[in-house]
KOLVEX-85901 format. One record per residue (C-alpha): residue in three letters; y negated, x negated, z. Coordinates in steps of 0.2 Angstrom, whole numbers, plus 5000, padded with zeros to 4 digits. Each point is the difference from the previous one (the first is absolute). Layout:
  aa north east   up
 ala     Y    X    Z
...
END
This chain:
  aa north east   up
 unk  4007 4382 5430
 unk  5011 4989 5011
 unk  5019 5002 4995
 unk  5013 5004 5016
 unk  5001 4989 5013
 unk  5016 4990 4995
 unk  5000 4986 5016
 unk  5002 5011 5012
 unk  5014 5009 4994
 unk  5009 4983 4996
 unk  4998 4993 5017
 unk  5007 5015 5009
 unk  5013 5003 4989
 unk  5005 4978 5003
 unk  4995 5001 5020
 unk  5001 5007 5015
 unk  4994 5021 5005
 unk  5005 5008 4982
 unk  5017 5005 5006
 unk  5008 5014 5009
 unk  4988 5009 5014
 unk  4986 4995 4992
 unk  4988 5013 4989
 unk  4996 4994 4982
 unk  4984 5006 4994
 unk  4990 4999 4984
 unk  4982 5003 5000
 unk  4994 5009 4984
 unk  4981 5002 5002
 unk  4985 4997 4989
 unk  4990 4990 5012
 unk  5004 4982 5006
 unk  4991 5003 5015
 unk  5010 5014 5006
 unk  5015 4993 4996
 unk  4996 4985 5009
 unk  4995 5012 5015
 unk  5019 5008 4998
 unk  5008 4978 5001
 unk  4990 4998 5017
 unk  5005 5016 5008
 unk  5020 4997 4994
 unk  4997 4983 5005
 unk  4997 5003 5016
 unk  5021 5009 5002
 unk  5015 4993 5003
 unk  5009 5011 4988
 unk  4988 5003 4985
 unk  4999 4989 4984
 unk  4989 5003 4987
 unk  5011 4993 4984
 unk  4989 5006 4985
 unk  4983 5004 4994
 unk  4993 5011 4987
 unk  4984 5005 4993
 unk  5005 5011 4985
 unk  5012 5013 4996
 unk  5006 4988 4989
 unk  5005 4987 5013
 unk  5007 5013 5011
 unk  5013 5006 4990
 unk  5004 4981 4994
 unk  5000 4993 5020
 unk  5013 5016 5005
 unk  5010 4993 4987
 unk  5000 4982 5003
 unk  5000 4999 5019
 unk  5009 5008 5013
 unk  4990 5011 5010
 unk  5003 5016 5015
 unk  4982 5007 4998
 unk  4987 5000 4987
 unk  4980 5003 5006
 unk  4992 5008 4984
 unk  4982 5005 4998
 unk  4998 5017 4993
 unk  4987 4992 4988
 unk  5011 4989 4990
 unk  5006 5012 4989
 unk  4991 5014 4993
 unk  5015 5012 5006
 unk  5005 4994 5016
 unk  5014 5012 5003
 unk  5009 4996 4983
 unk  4997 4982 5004
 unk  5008 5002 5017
 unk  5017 5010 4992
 unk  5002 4985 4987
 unk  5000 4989 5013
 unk  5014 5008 5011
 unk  5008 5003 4980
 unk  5000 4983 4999
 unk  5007 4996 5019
 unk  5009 5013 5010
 unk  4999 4990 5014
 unk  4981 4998 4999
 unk  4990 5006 5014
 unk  4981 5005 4995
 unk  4986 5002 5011
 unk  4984 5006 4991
 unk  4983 4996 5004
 unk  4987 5013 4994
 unk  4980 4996 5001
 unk  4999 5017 5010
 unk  5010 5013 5007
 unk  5003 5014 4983
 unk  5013 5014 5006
 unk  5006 5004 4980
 unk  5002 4980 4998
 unk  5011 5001 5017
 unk  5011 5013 4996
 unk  5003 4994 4982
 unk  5004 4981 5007
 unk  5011 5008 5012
 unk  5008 5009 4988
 unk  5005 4988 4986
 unk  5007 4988 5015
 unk  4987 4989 5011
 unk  5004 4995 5015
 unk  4986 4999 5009
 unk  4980 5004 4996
 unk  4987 4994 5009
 unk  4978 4997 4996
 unk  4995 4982 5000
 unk  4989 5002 5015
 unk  5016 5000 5010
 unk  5002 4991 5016
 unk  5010 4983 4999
 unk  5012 5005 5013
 unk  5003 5017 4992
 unk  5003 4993 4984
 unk  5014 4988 5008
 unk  5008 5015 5010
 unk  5000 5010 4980
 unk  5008 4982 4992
 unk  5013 5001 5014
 unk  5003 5019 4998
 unk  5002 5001 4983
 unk  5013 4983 4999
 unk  5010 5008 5015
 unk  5004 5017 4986
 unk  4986 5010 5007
 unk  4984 5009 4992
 unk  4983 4996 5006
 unk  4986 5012 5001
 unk  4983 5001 5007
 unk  4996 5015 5012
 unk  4988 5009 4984
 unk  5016 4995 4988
 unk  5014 5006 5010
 unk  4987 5019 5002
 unk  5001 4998 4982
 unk  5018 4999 4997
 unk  5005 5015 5013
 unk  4988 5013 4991
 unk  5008 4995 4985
 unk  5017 5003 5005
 unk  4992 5016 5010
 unk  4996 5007 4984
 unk  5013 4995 4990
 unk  5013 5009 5011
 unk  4989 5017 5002
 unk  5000 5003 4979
 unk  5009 5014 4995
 unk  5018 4995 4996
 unk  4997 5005 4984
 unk  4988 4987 4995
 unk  5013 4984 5007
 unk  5006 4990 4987
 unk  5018 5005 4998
 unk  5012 4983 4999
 unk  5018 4999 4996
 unk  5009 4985 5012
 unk  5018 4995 4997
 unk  5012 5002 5012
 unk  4999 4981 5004
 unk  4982 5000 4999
 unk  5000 5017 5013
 unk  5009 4989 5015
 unk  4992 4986 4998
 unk  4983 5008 5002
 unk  5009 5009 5015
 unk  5006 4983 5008
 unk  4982 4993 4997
 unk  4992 5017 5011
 unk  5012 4997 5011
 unk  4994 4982 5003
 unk  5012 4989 4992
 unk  4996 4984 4992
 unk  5006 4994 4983
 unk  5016 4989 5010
 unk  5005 5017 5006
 unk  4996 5010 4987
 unk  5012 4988 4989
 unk  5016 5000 5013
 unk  5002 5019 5000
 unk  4997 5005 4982
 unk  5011 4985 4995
 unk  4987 4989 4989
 unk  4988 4984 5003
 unk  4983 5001 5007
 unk  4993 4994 4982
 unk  5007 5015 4992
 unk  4993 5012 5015
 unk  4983 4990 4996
 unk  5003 5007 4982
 unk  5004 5018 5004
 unk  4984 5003 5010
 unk  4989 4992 4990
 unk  5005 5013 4987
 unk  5000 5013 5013
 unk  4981 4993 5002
 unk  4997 5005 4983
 unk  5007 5015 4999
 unk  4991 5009 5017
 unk  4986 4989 4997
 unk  4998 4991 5017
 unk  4997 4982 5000
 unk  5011 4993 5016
 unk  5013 5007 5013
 unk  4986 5006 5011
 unk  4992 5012 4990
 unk  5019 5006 4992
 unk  5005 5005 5018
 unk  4982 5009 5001
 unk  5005 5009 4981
 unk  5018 5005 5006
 unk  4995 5006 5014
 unk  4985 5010 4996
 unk  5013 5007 4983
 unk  5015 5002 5010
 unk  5011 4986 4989
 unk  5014 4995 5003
 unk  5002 5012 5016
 unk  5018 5003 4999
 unk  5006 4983 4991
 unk  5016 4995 5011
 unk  4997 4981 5004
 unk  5015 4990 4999
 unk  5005 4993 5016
 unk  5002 4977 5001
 unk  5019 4998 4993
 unk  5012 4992 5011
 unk  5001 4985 4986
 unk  4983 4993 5004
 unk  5006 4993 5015
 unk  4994 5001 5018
 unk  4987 4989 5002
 unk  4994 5003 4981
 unk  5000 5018 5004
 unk  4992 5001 5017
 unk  4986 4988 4993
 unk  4998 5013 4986
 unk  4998 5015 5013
 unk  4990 4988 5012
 unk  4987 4999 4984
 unk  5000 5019 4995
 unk  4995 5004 5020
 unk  4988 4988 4998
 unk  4991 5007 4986
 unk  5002 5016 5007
 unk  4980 5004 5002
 unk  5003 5008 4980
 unk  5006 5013 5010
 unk  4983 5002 5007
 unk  4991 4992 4983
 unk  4982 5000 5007
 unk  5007 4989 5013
 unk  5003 4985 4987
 unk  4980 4999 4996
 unk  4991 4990 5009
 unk  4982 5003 5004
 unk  4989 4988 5004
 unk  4987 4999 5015
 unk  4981 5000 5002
 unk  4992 4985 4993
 unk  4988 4990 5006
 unk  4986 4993 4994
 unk  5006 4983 4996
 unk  5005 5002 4979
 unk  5006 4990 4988
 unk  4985 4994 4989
END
């Protein structure tokens, strides 16, 4: 097997078109031939740059840690458990956007990659433009889902909200924990989050990712779903943006919480794609 395509990396990383606005992408598929379909289509934007290639698991894992990256493209068949594969590599990158691609559209496969953190999930036979739109999507903070995935994922909320309460899990948040997953229904991002309960955006990273664990969701869309579905964190009293952070840091704050104020409305955030057409990927 080839090993990861080192050139490309280096030349992006040395020129111009690898710095900010720019999408960085690393293709993790089995075949050469797709992955040389994937260059052609990215060659062909202005703001997409393929920095890495992998053919293996293996090399996956390796090129997530060597290069710098925004999204990762990983073919469900390079590892025999796809949906482990996809948490280790957000474990080993928070920032790490993954788009999945499946050989066919599975709803238990779907359900489970959304779960434990994907980003996006789409079949190979998508339509180049499509796949664009999910790249772009997905590295803007969004969740892309075809029109059979995002069915999928609302019958699963469906039924998890219409079991008896008596069969929810029962979690125990702290206090901390409790307002920040208040602040994040509420549409705040991470910069706001920090201001008002008086802590950096790294440490807010850190307490929901252990609030991930504990309920079991995988990303900030699907813990707005579970609170509001379970009533968490209904009557948390959010602290309000101190008068020592400043004016302008402070009305940039609140300007990015109404921004990200379609948690409020968490189906909102999905994204779903269109009808495709008959010109595929191959």
């Amino acid at each position: 097997m080839a090993s990861i395509s080192l050139e490309m990396e280096e030349n992006h990383d040395a020129g111009v078109g690898s710095g900010p606005g720019f999408i960085r992408v690393i293709l993790a598929h089995t075949q050469a031939i797709f992955r040389a379909g994937l260059r052609k289509i990215f060659a062909l934007e202005d703001d997409i740059r393929v920095v890495g290639q992998a053919e293996t698991l293996a090399q996956t894992l390796s090129a997530v840690k060597k290069f710098s990256a925004d999204v990762v493209i990983f073919e469900s068949a390079l590892a025999a458990n796809p949906v482990e594969a996809v948490a280790e590599l957000l474990r080993q990158s928070g920032d790490l956007r993954v788009v999945v691609v499946t050989p066919v559209a599975d709803e238990g496969l779907t359900l489970e990659l959304f779960r434990r953190g994907a980003h996006g999930i789409l079949s190979r036979e998508v339509d180049p433009e499509l796949l664009v739109d999910c790249l772009r999507k997905v590295a803007s903070g969004e969740t892309w889902l075809d029109p059979q995935g995002m069915h999928w994922v609302k019958e699963a909320y469906r039924n998890q909200g219409s079991r008896p309460a008596g069969s929810r899990p029962k979690v125990q948040l702290t206090p901390k924990e409790t307002i920040i997953v208040s602040c994040v229904t509420q549409g705040m991002k991470n910069r706001e989050i920090a201001i008002r309960v008086g802590t950096t955006e790294q440490v807010v990273k850190n307490y929901l990712r252990k609030v991930y664990d504990k309920l079991g969701v995988a990303d900030r869309l699907e813990l707005a779903l579970y609170c509001l579905n379970h009533h968490i964190a209904d009557h948390a009293k959010v602290p309000p943006l101190p008068v020592s952070a400043g004016n302008g840091e402070a009305a940039n704050a609140a300007a990015a919480g109404a921004s990200g104020s379609s948690l409020a409305s968490p189906s909102s955030s999905i994204t779903s794609a269109g009808p495709t057409s008959s010109d595929k990927i191959s």
